[in-house]
C-alpha positions as CSV (number, residue, x, y, z in Angstrom):
1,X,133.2,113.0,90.6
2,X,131.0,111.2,92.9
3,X,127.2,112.1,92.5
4,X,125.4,114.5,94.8
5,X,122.5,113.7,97.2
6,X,119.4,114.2,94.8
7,X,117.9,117.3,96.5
8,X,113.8,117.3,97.4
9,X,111.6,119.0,94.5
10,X,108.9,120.6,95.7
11,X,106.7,120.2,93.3
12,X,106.8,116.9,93.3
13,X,106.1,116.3,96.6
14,X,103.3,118.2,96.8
15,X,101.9,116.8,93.9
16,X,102.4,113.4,95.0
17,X,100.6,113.9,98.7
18,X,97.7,115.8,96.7
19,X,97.2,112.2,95.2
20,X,97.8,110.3,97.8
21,X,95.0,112.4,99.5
22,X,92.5,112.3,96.2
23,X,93.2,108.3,96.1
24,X,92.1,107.6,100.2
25,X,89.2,109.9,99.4
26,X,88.5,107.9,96.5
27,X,88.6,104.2,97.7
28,X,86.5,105.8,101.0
29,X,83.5,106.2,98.5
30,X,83.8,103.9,95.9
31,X,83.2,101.2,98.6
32,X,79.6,102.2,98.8
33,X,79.4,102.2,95.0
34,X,78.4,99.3,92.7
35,X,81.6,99.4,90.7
36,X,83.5,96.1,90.2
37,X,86.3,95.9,92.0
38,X,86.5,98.7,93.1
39,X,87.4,98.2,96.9
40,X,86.7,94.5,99.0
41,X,84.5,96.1,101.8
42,X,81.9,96.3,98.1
43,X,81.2,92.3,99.2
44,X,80.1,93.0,103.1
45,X,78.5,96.4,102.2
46,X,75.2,96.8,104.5
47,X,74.0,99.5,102.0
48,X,74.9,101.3,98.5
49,X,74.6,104.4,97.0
50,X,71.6,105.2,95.1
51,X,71.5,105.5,91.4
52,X,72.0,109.0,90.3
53,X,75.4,109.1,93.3
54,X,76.7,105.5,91.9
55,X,76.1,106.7,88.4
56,X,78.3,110.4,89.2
57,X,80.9,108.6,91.4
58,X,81.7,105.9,88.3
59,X,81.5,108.3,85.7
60,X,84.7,110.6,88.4
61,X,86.4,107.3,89.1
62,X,86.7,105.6,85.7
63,X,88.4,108.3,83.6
64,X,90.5,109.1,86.6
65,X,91.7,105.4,87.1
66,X,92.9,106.1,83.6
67,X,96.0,107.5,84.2
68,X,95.9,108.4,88.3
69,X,98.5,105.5,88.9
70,X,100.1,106.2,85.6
71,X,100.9,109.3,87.0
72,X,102.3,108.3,89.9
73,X,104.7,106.2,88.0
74,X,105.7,109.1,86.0
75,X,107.0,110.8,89.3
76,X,108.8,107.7,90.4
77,X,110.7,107.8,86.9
78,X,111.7,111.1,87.4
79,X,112.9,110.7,90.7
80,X,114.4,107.0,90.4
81,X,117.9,108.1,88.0
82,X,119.5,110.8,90.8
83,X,118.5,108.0,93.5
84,X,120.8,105.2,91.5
85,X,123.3,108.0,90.5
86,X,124.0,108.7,94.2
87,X,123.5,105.4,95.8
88,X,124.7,103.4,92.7
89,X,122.6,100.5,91.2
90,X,123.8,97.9,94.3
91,X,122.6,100.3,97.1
92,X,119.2,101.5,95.2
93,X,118.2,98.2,94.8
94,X,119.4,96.7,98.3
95,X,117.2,100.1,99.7
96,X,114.0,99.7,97.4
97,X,114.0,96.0,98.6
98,X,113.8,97.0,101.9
99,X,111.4,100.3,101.9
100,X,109.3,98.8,99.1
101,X,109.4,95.1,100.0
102,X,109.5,94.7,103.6
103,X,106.5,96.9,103.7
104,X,104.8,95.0,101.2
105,X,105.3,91.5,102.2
106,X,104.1,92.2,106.0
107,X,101.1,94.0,104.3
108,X,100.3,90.8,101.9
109,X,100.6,88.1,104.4
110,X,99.0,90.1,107.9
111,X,98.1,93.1,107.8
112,X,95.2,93.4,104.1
113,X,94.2,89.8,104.5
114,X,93.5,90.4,108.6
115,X,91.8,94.0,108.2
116,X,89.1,92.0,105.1
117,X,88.9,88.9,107.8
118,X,87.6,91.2,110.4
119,X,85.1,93.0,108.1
120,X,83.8,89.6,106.9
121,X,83.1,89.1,110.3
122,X,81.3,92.2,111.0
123,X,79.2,91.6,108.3
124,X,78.5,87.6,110.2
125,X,80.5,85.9,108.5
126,X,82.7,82.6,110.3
127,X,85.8,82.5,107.6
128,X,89.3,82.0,109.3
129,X,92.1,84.8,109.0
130,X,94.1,81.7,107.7
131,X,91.0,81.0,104.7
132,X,91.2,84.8,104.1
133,X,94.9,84.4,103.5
134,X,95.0,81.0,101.8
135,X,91.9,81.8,99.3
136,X,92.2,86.0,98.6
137,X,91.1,86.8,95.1
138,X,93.9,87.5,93.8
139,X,95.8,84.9,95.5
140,X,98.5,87.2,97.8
141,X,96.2,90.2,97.2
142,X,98.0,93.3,97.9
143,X,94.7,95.6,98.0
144,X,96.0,99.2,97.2
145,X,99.8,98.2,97.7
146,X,99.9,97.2,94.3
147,X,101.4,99.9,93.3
148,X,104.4,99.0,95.7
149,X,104.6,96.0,94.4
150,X,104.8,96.8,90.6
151,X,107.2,100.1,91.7
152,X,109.6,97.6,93.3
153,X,109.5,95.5,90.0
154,X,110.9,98.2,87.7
155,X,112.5,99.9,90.0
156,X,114.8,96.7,90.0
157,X,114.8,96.1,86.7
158,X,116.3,99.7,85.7
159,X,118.9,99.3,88.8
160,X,120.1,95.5,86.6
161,X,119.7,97.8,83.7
162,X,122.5,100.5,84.5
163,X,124.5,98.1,86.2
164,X,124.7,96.4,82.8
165,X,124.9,99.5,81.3
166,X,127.8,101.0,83.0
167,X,130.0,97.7,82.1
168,X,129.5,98.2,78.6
169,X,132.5,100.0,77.1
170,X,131.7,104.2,76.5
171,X,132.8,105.9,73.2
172,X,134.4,109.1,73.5
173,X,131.9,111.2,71.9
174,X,129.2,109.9,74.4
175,X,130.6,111.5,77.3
176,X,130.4,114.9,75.7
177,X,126.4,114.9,74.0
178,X,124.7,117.0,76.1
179,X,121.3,115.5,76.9
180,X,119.4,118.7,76.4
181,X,120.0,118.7,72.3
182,X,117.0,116.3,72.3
183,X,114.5,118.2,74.2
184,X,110.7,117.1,74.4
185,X,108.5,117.3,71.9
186,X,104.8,117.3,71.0
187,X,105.2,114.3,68.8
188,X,107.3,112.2,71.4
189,X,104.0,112.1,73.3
190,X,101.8,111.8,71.1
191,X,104.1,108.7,69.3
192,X,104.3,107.4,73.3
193,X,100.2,107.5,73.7
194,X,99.3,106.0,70.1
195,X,101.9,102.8,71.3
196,X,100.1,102.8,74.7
197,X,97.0,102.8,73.5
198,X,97.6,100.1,70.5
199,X,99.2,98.3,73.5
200,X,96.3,98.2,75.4
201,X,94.1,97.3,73.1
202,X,96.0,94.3,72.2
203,X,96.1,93.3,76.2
204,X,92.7,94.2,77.4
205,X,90.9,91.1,75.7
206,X,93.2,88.6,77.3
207,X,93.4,90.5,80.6
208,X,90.1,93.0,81.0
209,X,90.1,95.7,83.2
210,X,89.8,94.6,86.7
211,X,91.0,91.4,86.6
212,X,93.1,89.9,89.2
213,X,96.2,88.0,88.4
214,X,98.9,86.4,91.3
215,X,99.9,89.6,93.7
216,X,97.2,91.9,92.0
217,X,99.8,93.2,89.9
218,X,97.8,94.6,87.4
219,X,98.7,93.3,84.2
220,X,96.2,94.9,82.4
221,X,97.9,98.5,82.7
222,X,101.5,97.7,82.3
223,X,101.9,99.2,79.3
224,X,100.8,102.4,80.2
225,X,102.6,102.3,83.8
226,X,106.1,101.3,81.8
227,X,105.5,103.9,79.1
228,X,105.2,106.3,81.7
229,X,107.9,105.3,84.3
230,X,110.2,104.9,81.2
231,X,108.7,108.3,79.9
232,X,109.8,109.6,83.7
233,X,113.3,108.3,83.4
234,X,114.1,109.6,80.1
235,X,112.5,112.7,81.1
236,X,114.5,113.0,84.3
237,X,118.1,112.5,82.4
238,X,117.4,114.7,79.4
239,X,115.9,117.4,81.6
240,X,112.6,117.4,79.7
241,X,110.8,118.3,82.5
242,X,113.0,121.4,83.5
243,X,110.7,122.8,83.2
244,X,108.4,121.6,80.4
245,X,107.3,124.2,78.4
246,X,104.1,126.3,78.5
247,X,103.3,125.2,74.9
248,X,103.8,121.5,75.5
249,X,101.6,121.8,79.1
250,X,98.7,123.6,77.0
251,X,98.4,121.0,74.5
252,X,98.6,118.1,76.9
253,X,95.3,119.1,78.7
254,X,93.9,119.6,75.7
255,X,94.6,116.2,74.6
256,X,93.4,115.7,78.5
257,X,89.9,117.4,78.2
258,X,89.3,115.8,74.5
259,X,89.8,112.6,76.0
260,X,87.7,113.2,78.7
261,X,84.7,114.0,76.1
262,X,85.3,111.4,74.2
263,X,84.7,109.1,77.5
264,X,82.0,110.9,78.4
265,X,80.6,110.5,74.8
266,X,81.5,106.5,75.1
267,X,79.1,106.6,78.2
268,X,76.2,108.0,76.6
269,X,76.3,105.5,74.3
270,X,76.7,102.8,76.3
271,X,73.8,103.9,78.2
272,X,71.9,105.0,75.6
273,X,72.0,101.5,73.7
274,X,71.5,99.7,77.0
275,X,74.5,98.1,77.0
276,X,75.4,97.0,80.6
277,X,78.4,99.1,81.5
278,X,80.0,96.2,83.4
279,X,81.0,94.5,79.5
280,X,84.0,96.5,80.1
281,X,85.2,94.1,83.3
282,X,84.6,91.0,80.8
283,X,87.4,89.4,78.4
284,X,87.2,88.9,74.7
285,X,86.2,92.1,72.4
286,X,83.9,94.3,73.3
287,X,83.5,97.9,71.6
288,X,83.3,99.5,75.1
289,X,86.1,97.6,76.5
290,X,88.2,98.3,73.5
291,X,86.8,102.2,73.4
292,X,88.6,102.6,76.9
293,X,91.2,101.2,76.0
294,X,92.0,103.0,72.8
295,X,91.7,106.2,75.1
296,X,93.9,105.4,77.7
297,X,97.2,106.4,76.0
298,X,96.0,109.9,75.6
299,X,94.4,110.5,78.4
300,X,97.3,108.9,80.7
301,X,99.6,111.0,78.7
302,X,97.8,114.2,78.5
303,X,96.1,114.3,82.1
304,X,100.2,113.3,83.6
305,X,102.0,116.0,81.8
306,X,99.8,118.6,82.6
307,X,99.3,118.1,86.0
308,X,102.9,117.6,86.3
309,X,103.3,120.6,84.4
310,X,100.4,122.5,86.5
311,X,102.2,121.2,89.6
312,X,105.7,123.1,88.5
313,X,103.5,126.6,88.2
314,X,101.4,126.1,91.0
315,X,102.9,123.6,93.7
316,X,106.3,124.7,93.8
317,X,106.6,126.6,97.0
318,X,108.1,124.4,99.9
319,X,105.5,123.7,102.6
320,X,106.3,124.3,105.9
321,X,106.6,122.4,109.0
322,X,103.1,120.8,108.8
323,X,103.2,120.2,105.3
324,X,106.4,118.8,106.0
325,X,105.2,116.4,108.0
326,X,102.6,115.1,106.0
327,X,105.0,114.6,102.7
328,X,107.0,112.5,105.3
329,X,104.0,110.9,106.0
330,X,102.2,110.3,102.6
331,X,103.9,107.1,101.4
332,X,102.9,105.6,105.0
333,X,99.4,106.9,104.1
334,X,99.4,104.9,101.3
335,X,100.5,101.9,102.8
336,X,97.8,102.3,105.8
337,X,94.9,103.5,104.5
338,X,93.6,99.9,103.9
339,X,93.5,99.4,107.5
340,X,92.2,102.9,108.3
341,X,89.3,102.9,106.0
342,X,88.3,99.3,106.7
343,X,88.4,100.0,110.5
344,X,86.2,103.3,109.7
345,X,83.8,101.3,107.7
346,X,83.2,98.6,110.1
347,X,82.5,101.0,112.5
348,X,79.9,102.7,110.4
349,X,78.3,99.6,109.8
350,X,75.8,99.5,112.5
351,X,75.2,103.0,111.9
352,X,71.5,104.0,110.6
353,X,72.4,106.4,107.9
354,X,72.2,106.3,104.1
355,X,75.2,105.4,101.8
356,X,76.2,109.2,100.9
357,X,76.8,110.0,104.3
358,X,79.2,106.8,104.9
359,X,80.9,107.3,101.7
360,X,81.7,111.2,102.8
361,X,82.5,110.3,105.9
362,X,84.7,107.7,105.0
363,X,86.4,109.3,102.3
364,X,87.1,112.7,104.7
365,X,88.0,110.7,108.2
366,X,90.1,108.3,105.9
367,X,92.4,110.6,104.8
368,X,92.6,112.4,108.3
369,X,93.3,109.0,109.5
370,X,95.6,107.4,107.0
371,X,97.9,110.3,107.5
372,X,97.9,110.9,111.4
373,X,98.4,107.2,111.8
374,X,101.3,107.5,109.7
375,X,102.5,110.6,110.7
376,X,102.3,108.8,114.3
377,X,104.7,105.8,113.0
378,X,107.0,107.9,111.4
379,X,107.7,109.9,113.6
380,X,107.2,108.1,116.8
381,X,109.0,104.3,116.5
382,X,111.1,102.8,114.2
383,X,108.8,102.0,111.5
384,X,110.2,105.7,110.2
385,X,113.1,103.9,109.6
386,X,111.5,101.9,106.7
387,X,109.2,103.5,105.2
C-alpha cells in the first residue's frame, strides 16, 4: 500500500520553535560576550559585557551548546523516515536539495558574507564584500546555517541508504517482526552516550571545539549529531518515542542535571587553578578540553530525551492560528536571524549604553525580528515556496 502523508506532531513543532527562539536569543547576547567564536559581530564589538555578565552568560551557553544542536538533530531523525516513506528516497532527496540547499548556497555566497561586510564597515573598516567572501574564516562560512548544511548531508546519505536498502532482496520473516519487540531501553542510551563521548574525545584534539573547517561544518561534533540523528531514525521506525516512557524520561534528566554538575564542578576547577578557560578552543590534550568532551555524550543524550520527553507531556496541544504561523515561520527564522541580528547590532552601535542593555535588546528584538521577517516571506512572496 502506498505510504500516507506523515501527519504534523505537535509536540515536535513546538519544541522545535521553542529552540529556534532560545537559539536567536542566544547568539543576540553572546555577541557582546568574550567567548570564542561565539558569533562574528565579537570582532567589531564597540563594547563587552563586564565580568561577572560574561562569566554567567558562558557558564548558560557552554553546557547548552552541548547538546542544543544535538537535539535538533534528534527531531530531524524522527521526522526524516515518514518523509522518505511518502515521497520515496528520489523525491526526499530531490526536495531536501532544494529547501535545504538552495537556501543555503544563496546564504553562503550573498547574503552572511554581505550582512559581516557591512558591520565591518560600521565599525570603519574599508574590506570589499568580495574580500569578505573570498577570505571568511571558515572559507564559505555558513554562520548559523551550519546546521542546514550538515542536515542536508545526512539527510542524503540515509535517502542513498534506503534506496540501497530497498534493492536488497527481503526474507520472509522480515516483513512480519514487528518493530516494537525491541523497545527502548536505559542501557541503549547509556551504550549510545559512553560511544559519543569516547568518540569525542578521540576527535577533539585534532579538531578542538570551535574550530572552523571548509563550510563551518563542524567536525568537531559529528559524532554526537550522527549518534543522535541515527538515534532519531531508529527511534522513529521502532516507535521508541511513542511515547517514551516516564521511567526512561526521569532518568535521562538525571543523567542531564549530573552532567550539568559535573560541568559546573569542571569550571570551578578551571578557575580555581587559574587555568585560562579558553585551553578548551586549543588542539592537542588538555584535561579541560578532554573533561568536556567526556561529558558530552551524557549530557547530549540525557538533556535530548528529556526534553523531548518533557515536550510530549507538556507541548503537545496544537497551537492556534498564531502559533501556527510562527511554526511555519521558525525554519525561516533560523535562516534570517543572521541578517536580523547583525542589522540590530549595527544599529545599536552608536548607541551610548552599556553591553547588558545591547545584549537584551538584541537577544528580545532578534527573535521578534527573525520571525516577523520570516513570517513576512512566507507568507507574502514566493520564498514560502522554498523554505
Amino acid at each position: 500500500m502506498p505510504a500516507r502523508r506523515p501527519e504534523r506532531v505537535a509536540y515536535l513543532d513546538n519544541l522545535k520553535l521553542l529552540l529556534v527562539a532560545v537559539i536567536i536569543a542566544a547568539h543576540g547576547a553572546v555577541a557582546y560576550g568574550s567567548l570564542e567564536s561565539a558569533w562574528p559581530y565579537q570582532d567589531v564589538q564597540e563594547t563587552q559585557l563586564g565580568g561577572a555578565a560574561d562569566s554567567v552568560l558562558a557558564t548558560m551557553v557552554i553546557p547548552a551548546a552541548l547538546f542544543a544542536m544535538g537535539l535538533f538533530f534528534l527531531i530531524s531523525g524522527l521526522v526524516t523516515p515518514g518523509s522518505v516513506s511518502w515521497k520515496g528516497p528520489r523525491k526526499f532527496a530531490r526536495d531536501r536539495l532544494v529547501r535545504l540547499g538552495v537556501p543555503l548556497l544563496v546564504w553562503t555566497l550573498v547574503l552572511w558574507p554581505g550582512a559581516i561586510w557591512l558591520a565591518h564597515l560600521a565599525a570603519g573598516e574599508s574590506r570589499s564584500f568580495w574580500w569578505q567572501v573570498a577570505h571568511g574564516d571558515p572559507f564559505l562560512d555558513t554562520g548559523p546555517m551550519w546546521f542546514v548544511e550538515v542536515l542536508l548531508i545526512y539527510s542524503l546519505a540515509y535517502a542513498a541508504w534506503i534506496r540501497l536498502r530497498d534493492r536488497a532482496p527481503t526474507r520472509p520473516e522480515d516483513a512480519t517482526m514487528s518493530l516494537r519487540d525491541n523497545p527502548l531501553s536505559g542501557r541503549t542510551l547509556v551504550v549510545l552516550a559512553v560511544c559519543i563521548s569516547v568518540a569525542t574525545v578521540l576527535v577533539r584534539p585534532v579538531l578542538p571545539a570551535a574550530s572552523g573547517q571548509i563550510g563551518q561544518s563542524h567536525l568537531w561534533q559529528w559524532p554526537q549529531f550522527v549518534a543522535l540523528f541515527g538515534l532519531g531514525i531508529v527511534g522513529a521506525e521502532r516507535e521508541w518515542f511513542n511515547p517514551l516512557p516516564d521511567r526512561l524520561r526521569r532518568s535521562c534528566g538525571l543523567a542531564a542535571l549530573a552532567s550539568l554538575l559535573a560541568f559546573l564542578f569542571v569550571a570551578g576547577m578551571i578557575a580555581a587553578l587559574g587555568v585560562d578557560g579558553d585551553v578548551i578552543f586549543d588542539p592537542g590534550i588538555h584535561w579541560p578540553a578532554v573533561a568536556l568532551a567526556a561529558l558530552e555524550g551524557p549530557m547530549a543524550v540525557g538533556a535530548s530525551v528529556w526534553l523531548l520527553g518533557e515536550a510530549q507531556l507538556r507541548l503537545s496541544t496544537r497551537p492556534g492560528p498564531f502559533g501556527q504561523a510562527m511554526v511555519r515561520s521558525a525554519y525561516g527564522a533560523f535562516l534570517f536571524q543572521g541578517i536580523v541580528l547583525l542589522g540590530l547590532m549595527i544599529a545599536l552601535r552608536p548607541i551610548g549604553v552599556p553591553a547588558e542593555v545591547k545584549a537584551l535588546t538584541a537577544a528580545t528584538f532578534g527573535v521578534v525580528g527573525s520571525f516577523a521577517l520570516a513570517w513576512l516571506l512566507v507568507s507574502r512572496t514566493g520564498i514560502g515556496r522554498v523554505i
